[in-house]
N, CA and C of each residue as an Amber inpcrd file, in Angstrom:
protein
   207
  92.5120000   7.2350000  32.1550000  92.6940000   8.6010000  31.7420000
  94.1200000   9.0400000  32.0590000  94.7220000   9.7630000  30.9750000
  95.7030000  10.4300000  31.5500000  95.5490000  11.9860000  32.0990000
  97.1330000  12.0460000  32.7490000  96.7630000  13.1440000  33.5980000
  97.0660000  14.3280000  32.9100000  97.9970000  14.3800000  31.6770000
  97.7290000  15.0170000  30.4540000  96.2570000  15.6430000  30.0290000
  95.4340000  14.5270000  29.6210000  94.1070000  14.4480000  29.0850000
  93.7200000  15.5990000  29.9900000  93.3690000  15.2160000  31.3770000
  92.7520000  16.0160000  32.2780000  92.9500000  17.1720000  32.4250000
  94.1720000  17.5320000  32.2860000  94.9610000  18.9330000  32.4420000
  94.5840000  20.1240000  31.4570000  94.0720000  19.5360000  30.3750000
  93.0620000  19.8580000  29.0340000  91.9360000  20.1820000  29.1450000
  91.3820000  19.9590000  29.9320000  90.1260000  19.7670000  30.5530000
  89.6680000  21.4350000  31.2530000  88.7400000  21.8510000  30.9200000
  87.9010000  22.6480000  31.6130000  87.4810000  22.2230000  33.1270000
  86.4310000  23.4460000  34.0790000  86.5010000  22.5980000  35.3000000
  85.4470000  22.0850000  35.1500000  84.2970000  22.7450000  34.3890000
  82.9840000  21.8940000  34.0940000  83.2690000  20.6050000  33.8400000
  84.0450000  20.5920000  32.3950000  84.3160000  19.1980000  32.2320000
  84.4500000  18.1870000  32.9430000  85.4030000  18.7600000  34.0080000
  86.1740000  18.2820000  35.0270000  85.1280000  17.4750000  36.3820000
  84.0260000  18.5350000  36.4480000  83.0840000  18.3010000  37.0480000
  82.1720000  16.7460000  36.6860000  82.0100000  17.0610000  35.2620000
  80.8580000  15.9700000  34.7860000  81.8680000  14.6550000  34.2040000
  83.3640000  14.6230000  34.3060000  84.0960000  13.4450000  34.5440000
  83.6820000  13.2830000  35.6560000  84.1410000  13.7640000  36.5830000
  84.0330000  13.4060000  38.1990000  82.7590000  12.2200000  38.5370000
  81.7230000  13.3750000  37.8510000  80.1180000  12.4730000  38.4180000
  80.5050000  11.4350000  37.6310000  80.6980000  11.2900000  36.0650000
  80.5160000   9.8350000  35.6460000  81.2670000   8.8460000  36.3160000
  82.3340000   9.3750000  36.3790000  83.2310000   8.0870000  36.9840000
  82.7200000   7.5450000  38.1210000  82.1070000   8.7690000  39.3460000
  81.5980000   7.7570000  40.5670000  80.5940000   6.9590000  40.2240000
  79.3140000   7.6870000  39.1130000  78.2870000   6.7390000  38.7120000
  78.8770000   4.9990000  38.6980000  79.8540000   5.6040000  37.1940000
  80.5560000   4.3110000  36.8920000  81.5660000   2.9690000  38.2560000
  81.7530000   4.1210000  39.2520000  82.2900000   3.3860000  40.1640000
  81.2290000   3.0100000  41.0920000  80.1480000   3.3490000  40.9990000
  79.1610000   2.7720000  41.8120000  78.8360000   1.2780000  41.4120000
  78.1060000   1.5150000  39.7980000  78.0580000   0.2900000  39.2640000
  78.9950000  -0.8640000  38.9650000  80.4000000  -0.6120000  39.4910000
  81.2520000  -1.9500000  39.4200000  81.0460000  -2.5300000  40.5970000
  80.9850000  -1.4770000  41.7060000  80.5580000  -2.0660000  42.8920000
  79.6090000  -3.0330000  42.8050000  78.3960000  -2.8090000  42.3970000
  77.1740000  -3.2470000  42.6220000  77.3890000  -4.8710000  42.1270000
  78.0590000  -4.5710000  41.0500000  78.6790000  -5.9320000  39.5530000
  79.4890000  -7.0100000  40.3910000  80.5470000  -5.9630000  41.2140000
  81.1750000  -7.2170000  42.3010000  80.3390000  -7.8410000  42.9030000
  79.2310000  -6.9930000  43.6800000  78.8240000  -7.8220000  44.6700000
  77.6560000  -8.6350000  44.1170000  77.3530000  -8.8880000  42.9270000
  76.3970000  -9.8370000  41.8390000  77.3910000 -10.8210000  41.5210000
  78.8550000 -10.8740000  42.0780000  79.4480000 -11.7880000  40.7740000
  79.4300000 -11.8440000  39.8330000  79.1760000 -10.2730000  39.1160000
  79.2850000 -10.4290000  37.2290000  80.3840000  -9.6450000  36.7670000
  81.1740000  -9.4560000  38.1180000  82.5900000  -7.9940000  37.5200000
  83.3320000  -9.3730000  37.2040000  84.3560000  -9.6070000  36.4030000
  85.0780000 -10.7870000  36.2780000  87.0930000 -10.3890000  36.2170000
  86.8760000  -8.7760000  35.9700000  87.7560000  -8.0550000  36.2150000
  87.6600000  -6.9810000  37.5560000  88.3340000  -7.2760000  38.6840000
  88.9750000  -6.6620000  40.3380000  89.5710000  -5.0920000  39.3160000
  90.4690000  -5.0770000  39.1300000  91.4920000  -4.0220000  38.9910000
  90.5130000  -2.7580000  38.4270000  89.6450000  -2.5600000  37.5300000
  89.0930000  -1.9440000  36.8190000  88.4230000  -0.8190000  38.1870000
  88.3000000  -1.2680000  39.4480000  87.2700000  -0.5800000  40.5600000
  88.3310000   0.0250000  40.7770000  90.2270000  -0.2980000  41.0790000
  91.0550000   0.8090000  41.2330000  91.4860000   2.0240000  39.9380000
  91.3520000   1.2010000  39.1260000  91.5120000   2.1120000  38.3370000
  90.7510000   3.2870000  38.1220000  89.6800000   3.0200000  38.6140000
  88.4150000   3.9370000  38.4230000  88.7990000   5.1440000  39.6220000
  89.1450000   4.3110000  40.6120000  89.3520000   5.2370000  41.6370000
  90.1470000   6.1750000  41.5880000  91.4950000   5.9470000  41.1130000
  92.9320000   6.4310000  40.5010000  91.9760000   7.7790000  39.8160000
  91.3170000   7.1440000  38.6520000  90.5400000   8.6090000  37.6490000
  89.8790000   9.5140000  38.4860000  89.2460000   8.8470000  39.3800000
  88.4800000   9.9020000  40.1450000  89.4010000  10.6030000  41.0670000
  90.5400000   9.7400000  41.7560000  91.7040000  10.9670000  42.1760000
  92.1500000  12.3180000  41.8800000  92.4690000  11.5750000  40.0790000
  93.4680000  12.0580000  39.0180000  92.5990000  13.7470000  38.6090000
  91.4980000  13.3690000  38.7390000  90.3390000  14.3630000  37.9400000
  89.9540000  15.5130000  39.2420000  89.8360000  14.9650000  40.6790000
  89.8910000  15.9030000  42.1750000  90.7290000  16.7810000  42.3080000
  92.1910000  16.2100000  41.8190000  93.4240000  16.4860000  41.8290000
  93.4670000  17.5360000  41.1110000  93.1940000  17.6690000  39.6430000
  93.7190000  19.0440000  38.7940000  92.5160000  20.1680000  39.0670000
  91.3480000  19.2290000  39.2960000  90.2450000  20.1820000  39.8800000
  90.6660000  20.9710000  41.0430000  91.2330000  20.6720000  41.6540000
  91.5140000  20.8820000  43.2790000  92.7980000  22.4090000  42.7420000
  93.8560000  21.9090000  41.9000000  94.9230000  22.7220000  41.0910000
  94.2580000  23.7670000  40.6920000  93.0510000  23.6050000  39.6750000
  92.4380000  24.8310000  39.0300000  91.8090000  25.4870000  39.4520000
  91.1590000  25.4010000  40.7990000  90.5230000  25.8880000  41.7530000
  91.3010000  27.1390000  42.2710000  91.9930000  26.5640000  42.7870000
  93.6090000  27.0480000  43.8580000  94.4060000  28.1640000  43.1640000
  94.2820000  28.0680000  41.6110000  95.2240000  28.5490000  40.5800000
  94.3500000  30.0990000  40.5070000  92.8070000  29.6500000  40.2160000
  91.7960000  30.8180000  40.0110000  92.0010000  31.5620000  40.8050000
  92.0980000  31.0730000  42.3590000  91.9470000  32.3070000  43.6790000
  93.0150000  33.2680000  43.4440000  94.1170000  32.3650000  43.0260000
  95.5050000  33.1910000  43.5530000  95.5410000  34.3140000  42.4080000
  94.9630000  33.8600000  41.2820000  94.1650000  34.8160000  40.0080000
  93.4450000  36.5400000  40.7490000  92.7880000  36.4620000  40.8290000
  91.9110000  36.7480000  41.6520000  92.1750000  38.2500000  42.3690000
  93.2750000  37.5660000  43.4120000  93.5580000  38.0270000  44.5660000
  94.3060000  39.2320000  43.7970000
């Protein structure tokens, strides 16, 4: 994902990226430890998204209060 993409993004949205990706990062886990992931890098990358997606969440959050106030 880019961080573009995300920035586009609603926080709901933002929200139900979040869950898929850990879903999705659960199940590579699981895949490593079966020996059927055949691609390593894909579990950081995943992680990176789930950063990337905390990150503007965390921004739009922060942005609302100061809204707000």
């Amino acid at each position: 994902m880019k961080i573009r993409d995300i920035k586009q993004k609603t926080e709901k949205e933002l929200k139900d990226a979040h869950a898929q990706l850990t879903i999705k990062l659960r199940s590579l886990r699981f895949d490593l430890k079966l020996a059927k992931l055949q691609s390593t890098h894909v579990i950081r990358q995943t992680k990176q998204d789930i950063a990337r997606v905390l990150t503007v969440l965390q921004e739009k959050h922060g942005s609302s209060e100061t809204k707000t106030e």
